[in-house]
N, C-alpha and C positions, 0 to 999 in steps of 0.2 A: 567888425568881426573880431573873436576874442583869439589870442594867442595858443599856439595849438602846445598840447600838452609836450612835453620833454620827457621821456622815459629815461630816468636812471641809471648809469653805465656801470656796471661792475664787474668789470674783466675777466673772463674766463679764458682761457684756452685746451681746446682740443688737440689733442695727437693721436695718429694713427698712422700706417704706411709709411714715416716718411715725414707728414706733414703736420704743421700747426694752425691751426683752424681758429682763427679768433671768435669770441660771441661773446661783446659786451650785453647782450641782453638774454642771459641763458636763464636767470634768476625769473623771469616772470613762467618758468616753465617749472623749477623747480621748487619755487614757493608754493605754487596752489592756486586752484581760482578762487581760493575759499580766503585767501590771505589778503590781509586790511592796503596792504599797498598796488596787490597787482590788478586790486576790484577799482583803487585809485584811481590808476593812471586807465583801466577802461570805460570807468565812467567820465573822469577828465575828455578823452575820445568820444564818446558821444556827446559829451556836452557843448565840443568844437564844431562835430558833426550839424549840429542842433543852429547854434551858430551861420555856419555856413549855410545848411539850408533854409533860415527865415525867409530872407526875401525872397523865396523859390516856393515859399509854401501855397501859395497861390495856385500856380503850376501844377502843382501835387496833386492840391485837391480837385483842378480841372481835369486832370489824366484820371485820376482818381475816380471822377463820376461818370467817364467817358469810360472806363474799364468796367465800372457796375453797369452801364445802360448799355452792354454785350450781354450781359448773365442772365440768364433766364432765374430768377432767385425762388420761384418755389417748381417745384420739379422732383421728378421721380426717374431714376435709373432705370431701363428695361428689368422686367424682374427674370431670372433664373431658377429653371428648377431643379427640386433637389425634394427627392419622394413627392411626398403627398402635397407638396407645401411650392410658392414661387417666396423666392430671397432677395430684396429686394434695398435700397437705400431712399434717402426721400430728403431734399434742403426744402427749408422755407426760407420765404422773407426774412430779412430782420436773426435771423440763426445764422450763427458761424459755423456748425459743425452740422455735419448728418446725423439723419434718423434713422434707426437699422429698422427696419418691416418684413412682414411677411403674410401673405392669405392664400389661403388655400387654393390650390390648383383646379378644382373643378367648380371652385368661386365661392367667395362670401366674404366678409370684414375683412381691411385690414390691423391686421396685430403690431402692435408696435414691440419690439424686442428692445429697443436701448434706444433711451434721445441724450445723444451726446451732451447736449445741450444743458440741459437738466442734470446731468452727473455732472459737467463741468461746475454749475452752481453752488450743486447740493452739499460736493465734497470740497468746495474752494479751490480749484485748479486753477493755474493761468494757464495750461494748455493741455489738451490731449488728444491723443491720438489712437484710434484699433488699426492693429497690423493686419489682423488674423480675426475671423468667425467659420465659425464649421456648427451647424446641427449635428444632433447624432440621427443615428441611421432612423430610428423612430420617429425623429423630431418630436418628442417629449422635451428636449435640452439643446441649450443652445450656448453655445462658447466660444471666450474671444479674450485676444492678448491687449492688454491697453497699458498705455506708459503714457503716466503724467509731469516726466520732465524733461522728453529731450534725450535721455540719457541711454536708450534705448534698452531699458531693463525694463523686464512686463510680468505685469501679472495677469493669473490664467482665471477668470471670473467663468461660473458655468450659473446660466438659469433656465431654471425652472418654468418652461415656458405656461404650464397647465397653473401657475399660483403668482407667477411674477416674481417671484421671489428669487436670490441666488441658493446654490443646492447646498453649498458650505459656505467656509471662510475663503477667500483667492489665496493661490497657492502664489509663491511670491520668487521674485530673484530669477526668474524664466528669460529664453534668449527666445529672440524673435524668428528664431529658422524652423520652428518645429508648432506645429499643433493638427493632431489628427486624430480620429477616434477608433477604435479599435472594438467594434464592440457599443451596445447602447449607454453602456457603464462604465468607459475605459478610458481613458485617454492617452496619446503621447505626447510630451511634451519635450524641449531639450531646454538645458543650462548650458550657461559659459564659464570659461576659468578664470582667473584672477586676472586675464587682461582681457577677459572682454570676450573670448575667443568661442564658439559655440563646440563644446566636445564630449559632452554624454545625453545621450535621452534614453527616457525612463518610462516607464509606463504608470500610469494613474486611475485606483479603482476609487470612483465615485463615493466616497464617508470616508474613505482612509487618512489617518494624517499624511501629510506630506513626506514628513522623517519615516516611514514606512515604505515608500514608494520604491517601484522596481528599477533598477539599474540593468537598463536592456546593453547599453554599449560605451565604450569611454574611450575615446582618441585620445592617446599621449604623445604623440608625434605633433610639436609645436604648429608647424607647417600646415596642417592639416585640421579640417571643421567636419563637423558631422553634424547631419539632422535626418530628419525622417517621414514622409508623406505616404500618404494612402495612394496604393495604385487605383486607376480607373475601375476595375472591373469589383476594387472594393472587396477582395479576398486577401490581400497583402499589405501589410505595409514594407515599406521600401525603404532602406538603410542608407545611409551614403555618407563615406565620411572623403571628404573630395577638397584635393590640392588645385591650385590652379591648371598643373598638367598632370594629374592622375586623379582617379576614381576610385575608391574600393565600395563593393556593395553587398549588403544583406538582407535578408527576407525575413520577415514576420508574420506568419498566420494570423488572421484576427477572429478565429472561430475557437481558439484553443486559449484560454486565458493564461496557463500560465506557460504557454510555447516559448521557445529562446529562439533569437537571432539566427536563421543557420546560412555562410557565404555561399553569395552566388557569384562575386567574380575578385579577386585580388587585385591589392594596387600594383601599379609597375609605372614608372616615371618615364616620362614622355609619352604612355598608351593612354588613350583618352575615352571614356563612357559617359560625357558629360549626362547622359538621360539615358532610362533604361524602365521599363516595366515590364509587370506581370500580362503574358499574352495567352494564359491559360495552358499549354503543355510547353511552352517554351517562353525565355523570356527576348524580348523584342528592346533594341538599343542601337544607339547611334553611336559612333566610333572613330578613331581615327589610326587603327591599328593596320599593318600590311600596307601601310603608304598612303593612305586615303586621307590626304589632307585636308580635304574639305566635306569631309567626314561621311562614312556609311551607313546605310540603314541595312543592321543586321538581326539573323535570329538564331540564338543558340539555344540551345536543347536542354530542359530541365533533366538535369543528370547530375549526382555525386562527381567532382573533379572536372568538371564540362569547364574548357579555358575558351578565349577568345579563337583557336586555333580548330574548334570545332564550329562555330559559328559560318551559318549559311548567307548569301548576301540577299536581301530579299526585292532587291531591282538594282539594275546597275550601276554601280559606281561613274560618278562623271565628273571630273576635275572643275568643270566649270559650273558645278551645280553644289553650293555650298549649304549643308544640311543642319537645320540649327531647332528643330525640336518638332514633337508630335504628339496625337491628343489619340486616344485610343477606345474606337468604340468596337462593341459585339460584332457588328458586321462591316465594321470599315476601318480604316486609320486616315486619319489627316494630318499631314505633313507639312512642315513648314520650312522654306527656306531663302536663298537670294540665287538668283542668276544677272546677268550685267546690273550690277550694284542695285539690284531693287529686292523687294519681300515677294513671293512667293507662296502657293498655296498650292499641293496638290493632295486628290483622295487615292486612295489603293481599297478594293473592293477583300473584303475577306471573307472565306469560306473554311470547310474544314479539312482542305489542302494547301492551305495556304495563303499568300494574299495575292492577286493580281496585279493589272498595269496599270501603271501610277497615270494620271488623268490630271492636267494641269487645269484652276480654275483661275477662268478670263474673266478681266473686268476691262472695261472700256478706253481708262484716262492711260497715257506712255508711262506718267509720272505718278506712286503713291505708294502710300502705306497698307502692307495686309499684315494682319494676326489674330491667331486663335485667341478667341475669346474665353468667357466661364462656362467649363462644361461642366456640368455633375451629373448626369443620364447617361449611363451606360449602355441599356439599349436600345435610345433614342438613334432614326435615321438623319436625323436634323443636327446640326453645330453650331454654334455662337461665333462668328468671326465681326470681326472691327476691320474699317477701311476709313482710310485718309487721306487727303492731299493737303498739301500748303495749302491750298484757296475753299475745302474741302471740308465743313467740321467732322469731324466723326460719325459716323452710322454705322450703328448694331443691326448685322445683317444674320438670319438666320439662313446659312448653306444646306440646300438639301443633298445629301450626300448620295445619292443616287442617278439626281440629274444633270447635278453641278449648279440649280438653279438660285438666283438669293432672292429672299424676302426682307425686306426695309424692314427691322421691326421699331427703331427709333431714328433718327437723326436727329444729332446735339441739336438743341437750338442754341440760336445767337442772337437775339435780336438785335435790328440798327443794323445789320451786315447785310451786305447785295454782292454774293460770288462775282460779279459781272464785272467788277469794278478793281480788278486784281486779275496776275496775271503771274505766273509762276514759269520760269526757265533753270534748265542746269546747263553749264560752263565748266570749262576745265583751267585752273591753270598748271604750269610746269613745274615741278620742281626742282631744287639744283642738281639732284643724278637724273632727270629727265625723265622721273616718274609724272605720267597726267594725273594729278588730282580733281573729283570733280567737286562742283559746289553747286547748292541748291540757292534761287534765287528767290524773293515775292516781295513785289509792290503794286501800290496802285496803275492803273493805266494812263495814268494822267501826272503822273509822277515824272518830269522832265529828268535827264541825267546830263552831268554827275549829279547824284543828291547825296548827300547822309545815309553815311553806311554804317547798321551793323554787324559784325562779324562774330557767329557762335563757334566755338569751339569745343571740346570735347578733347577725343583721342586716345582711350587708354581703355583697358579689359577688354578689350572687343567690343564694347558698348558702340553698335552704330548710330548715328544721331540722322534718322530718315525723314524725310519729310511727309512732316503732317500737320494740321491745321494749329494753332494755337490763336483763341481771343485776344489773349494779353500782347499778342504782337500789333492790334489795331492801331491805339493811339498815335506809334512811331507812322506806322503806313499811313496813314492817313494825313501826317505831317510832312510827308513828302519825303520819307526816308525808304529805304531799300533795308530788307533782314536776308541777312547770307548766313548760311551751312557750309562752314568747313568741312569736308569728308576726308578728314586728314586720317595718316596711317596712324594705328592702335587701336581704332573703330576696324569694324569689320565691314563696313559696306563694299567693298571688292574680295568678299569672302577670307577666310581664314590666314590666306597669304598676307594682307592687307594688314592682319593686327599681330601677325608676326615680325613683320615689318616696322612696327613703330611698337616696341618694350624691347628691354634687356637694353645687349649693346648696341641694338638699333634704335633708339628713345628718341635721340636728335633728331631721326625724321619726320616725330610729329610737329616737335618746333619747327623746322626748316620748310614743312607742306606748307602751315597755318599763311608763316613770312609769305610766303610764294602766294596765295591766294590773297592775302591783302597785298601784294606788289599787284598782280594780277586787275583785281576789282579794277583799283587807282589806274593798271596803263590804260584799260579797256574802256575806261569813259564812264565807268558804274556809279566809282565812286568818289565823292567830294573828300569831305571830311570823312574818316576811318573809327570807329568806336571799335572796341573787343570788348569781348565779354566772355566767359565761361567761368566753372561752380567745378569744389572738391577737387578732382585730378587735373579738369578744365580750369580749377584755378593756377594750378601748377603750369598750364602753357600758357597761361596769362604772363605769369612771373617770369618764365622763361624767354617770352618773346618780347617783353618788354626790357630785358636786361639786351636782347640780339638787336633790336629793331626800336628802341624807345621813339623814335622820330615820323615813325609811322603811323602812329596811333596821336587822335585829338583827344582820346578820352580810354579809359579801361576799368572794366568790372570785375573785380578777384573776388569771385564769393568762394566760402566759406575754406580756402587753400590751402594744398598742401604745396608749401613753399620753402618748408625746410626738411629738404628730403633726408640730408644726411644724417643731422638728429633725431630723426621719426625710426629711421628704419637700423639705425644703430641702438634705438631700445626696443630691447625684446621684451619689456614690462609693460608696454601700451597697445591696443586695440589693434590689431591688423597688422600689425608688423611682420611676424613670424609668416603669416598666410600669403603676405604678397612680395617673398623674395623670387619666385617664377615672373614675375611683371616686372618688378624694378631690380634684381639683383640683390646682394647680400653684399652690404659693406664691408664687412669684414675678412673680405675677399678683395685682393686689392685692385683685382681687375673691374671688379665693380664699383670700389669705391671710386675708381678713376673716371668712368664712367657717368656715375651722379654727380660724383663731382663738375664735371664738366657744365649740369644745367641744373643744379641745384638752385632758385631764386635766391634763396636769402643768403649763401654762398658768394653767389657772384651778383649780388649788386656795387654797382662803382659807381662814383663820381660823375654825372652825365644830369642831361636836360629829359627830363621826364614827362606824359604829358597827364591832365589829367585823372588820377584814381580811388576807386570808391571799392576798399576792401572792405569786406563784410566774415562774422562770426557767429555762432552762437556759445555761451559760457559752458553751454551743458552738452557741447559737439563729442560722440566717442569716435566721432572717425577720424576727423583733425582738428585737434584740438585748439581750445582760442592762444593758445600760448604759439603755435607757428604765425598767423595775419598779426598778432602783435608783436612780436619780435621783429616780421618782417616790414611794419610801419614804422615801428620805434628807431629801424636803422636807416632806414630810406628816407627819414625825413632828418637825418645827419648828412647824408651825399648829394639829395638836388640840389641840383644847380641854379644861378639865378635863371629865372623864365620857363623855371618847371610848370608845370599845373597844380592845383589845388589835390590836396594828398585828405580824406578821409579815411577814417577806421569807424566800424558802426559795429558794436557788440549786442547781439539781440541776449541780455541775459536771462531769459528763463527759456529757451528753446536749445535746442541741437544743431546735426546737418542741416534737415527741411526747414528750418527758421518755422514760422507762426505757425499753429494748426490751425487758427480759424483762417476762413477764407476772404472775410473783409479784410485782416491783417497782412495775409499773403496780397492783395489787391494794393493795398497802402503803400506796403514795402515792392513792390513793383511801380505804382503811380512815382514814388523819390528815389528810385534811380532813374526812371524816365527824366524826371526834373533838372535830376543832375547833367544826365545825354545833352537834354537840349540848351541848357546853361552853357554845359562847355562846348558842345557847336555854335551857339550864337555870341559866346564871347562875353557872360554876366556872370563868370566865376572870377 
């Protein structure tokens, strides 16, 4: 095995509050990814990596064929409609990217609109990716945001469904929060600023240049993003330029071409309208203004000057019914949300007084996943929801909104899988203030304990990590390992309180949960050997718990991490900085800095026995960039100790956050860190 690469020390120091913040490795941030030495020392790291896993590649490729013989590989998504037309995706065999389709709704051919596939060739990409597709209202046109490096900058392509052809040149420099049509002719679209940050969208008439386009809105307030969507009913578009705890919002006619912006509701810090639409004489939104911490569903009154303070409640507020969005049809609403840590579906019937009582929709299992699916039918009585369990694939159930009744209209396939043979529980452990944490558990039945555990984690935006089916978890199950869900605080899955609870100067209790659910597994007999794993902010409690608890863990996955907190968010010239001082606090404030300080990874790694880790990047990442997992490898392979673990860096360099867009590569790069799991449990690292 080759000698792993040494990154370069050249002495920096930080001051701020007080203190001196060493970073001998601040240069691989400030030089570029584009520069001859810091491309060096990341391909040096993969070529260690490369090293390390020869004699694993065996492995790889076993997990590797056992993860493809799950996937159904030629396959069609349920199609959705939208007018005249059902919208629809389609993989084959032997293809890494989907085929965008479409055939008409009262039947005949399907049309293909885009094969990924074939654009990847044609133009020479190593990767791409559509965020966004929308027809326009005629379905003559068909348009979609595509970025082919990672970088998360798109262009806006519209075609010509009736020639094949595109309608112009693609409008170019586009951010991915915006694309709706306004009009058969029109588009919205939003840009970002110079760090990345989404703050004006524009309107776009079909043959016009670009440099012509309208300037509908422009957020100057750092803090704060904008973008803009088409309400349901398809008469508005919907403004929003929205902080982590405030909302401002405005309306746009789409029957008036050259109509302006006009407010429907102002920001105000700490009042929250996370979702709001057009309800036809009033506008309909969830809130959490007047105390309603786990947010209301309200309706305020299309009126000049109409505030939050005129808003009617339109079903009861209930502390213990946590409200997290809603799909809005002509004669019904469906709502979505959590009651004891689970998802949640209820309809409210609407008439022309009003809406009525909310009617919760039942399904069978204690344990699973529900959410609103793609709607584009306004006056459809039918909805698209998804449902899931851990042992469960996914099924697109069409809800009839009247009966409460579901019709199956796909269930994922999996082949090789037999539900029957798996077995799903939640457990709680305690945490050190004597919060219950819960965790979601699945393995096979035959699966003796303790066995090999892994531990997912998350924890941060509210993002709850709920249980639902995933393929890619087979191989480990089936090896006799247990996969656990942390529902640690910062996730929302015990409603609003719950991710109030873990950001700001409460953060430490997502670490502190994570520790306590892996103490937990380990006393209860679960689990043997302990793996971690979690991605982005989830790599951030990777780093964290591994600096608290190094001893607990056999093995640890830091994909693509933010692990240098204090550097990241003391520059306000990079990607997301300014927008998530409400989550992690503003350094520049010293109570905050004290704060991160406290669980910063790269911060506070010391001197200690480490065990097993396999941190991961991509070159072209705008969320955290590969200059944090390298810095934080370049230092940590200076402090372990002897009878550390085997320390990896793997930099995907032509990808982002989501690493590969095709799906055999994301399959790959899942089958070698499988490899690496079972190496460092079996003791061949």
């Amino acid at each position: 095995m080759s000698t792993p690469p040494q990154a370069a020390r050249k002495p920096v120091t930080h001051s701020l509050h007080g203190e001196d913040r060493p970073d001998d490795y601040h240069w691989l941030k400030t030089q570029g990814r584009a520069d001859p030495e810091v491309l060096e020392y990341l391909e040096g790291e993969n070529a260690y990596l490369a090293g390390v896993m020869d004699p694993l590649r065996g492995t790889q490729a076993a997990i590797y064929a056992e993860l493809l013989s799950h996937v159904q590989e030629d396959d069609d998504q349920p199609p959705v409609r939208e007018g005249d037309w059902l919208y629809f995706t389609r993989t084959a065999a032997g293809q890494p990217h989907p085929i965008f389709l479409r055939r008409p709704a009262q039947g005949g051919e399907d049309e293909v609109l885009l094969d990924l596939n074939a654009l990847k060739a044609r133009e020479g990409h190593a990767n791409v990716w559509v965020y966004a597709a929308r027809p326009s209202p005629d379905g003559h046109l068909w348009a979609y945001l595509l970025d082919t490096t990672g970088q998360e900058v798109f262009e806006l392509r519209v075609l010509d469904t009736r020639t094949g052809e595109l309608t112009e040149p693609p409008l170019t420099g586009l951010s991915g929060w915006t694309l709706a049509w306004a009009g058969d002719d029109t588009l919205i679209y939003g840009t970002d600023d110079a760090t990345q940050r989404p703050d004006r969208v524009w309107r776009h008439r079909l043959g016009q240049p670009q440099a012509g386009d309208d300037l509908l809105f422009r957020e100057d307030d750092p803090t704060f993003r904008a973008g803009a969507a088409l309400a349901e009913n398809g008469e508005t578009v919907l403004i929003a330029s929205e902080a982590n705890m405030a909302q401002e919002w405005w309306a746009l006619g789409v029957r008036d071409p050259q109509a302006r912006p006009t407010p429907v509701l102002a920001r105000e810090r700490g009042t929250e309208v996370p979702l709001l639409t057009d309800g036809g004489d009033h506008w309909l939104l969830l809130t959490n203004a007047g105390g309603a911490s786990e947010f209301a569903l309200m309706r305020l009154p299309k009126r000049e000057g109409a505030t939050l303070a005129d808003a009617e409640a339109v079903l009861p507020y209930s502390p213990g019914r946590y409200l997290t969005g809603f799909h809005l049809f002509r004669s019904h609403l469906l709502l979505a949300g959590r009651e004891g840590g689970f998802t949640r579906l209820w309809v409210l019937p609407r008439t022309p007084q009003g809406y009525g009582e909310a009617r919760a929709v039942v399904f069978p299992e204690a344990s699973y996943t529900v959410r609103i699916g793609a709607n584009r039918e306004y006056g459809t009585g039918v909805a698209r929801i998804l449902y899931t369990s851990l042992t469960r694939p996914a099924e697109h159930l069409d809800l009839d909104l009247e009966t409460l009744e579901t019709r199956l209209v796909k269930a994922t396939p999996v082949p090789n899988y037999d539900p029957a043979q798996y077995v799903a529980e939640q457990v709680w452990a305690t945490a050190p203030d004597g919060e219950r944490v819960p965790l979601s558990l699945v393995r096979r039945r035959d699966t003796a304990l303790p066995a090999p555990t892994l531990l997912y984690g998350y924890g941060s935006y509210g993002a709850p990590m709920d249980p639902g089916f995933s393929m890619s978890r087979l191989p480990l199950l089936d090896r006799g390992w247990v996969w656990a869900i942390a529902h640690i605080r910062g996730g929302s899955e015990l409603g609003r309180r719950w991710y109030d609870a873990g950001r700001l100067s409460h953060k430490m209790n997502t670490f502190t949960d994570y520790v306590a659910a892996g103490e937990h597994l380990r006393a209860s007999g679960v689990a043997g050997d302990l793996v971690a794993m979690g991605r982005s902010a989830g790599g951030l409690l990777m780093g964290t718990v591994l600096n608290l608890r190094p001893d607990l863990f056999r093995a640890a996955f830091v994909g693509v991490p933010f692990v240098d907190v204090l550097s990241t968010m003391l520059d306000d010239s990079i990607p997301l900085t300014t927008g998530e001082y409400d989550e992690w606090g503003n350094p520049n404030e010293a109570a905050a800095y004290a704060d991160m300080r406290a669980y910063s990874p790269y911060d506070n790694l010391k001197a200690a026995t480490y065990p097993h880790l396999f941190v991961s990047t991509g070159l072209n990442d705008p969320r955290v960039a590969y200059w944090e997992p390298a810095k934080y490898v370049a230092r940590l392979r200076t402090l372990r100790q002897e009878g550390s673990g085997e320390l990896v860096l793997k930099t995907n360099m032509g990808a982002g956050h989501g690493g590969s867009s095709g799906r055999y590569d994301a399959l790959n790069e899942t089958a070698e860190e499988y490899a690496f799991a079972l190496a460092a449990v079996e003791g061949q690292l």
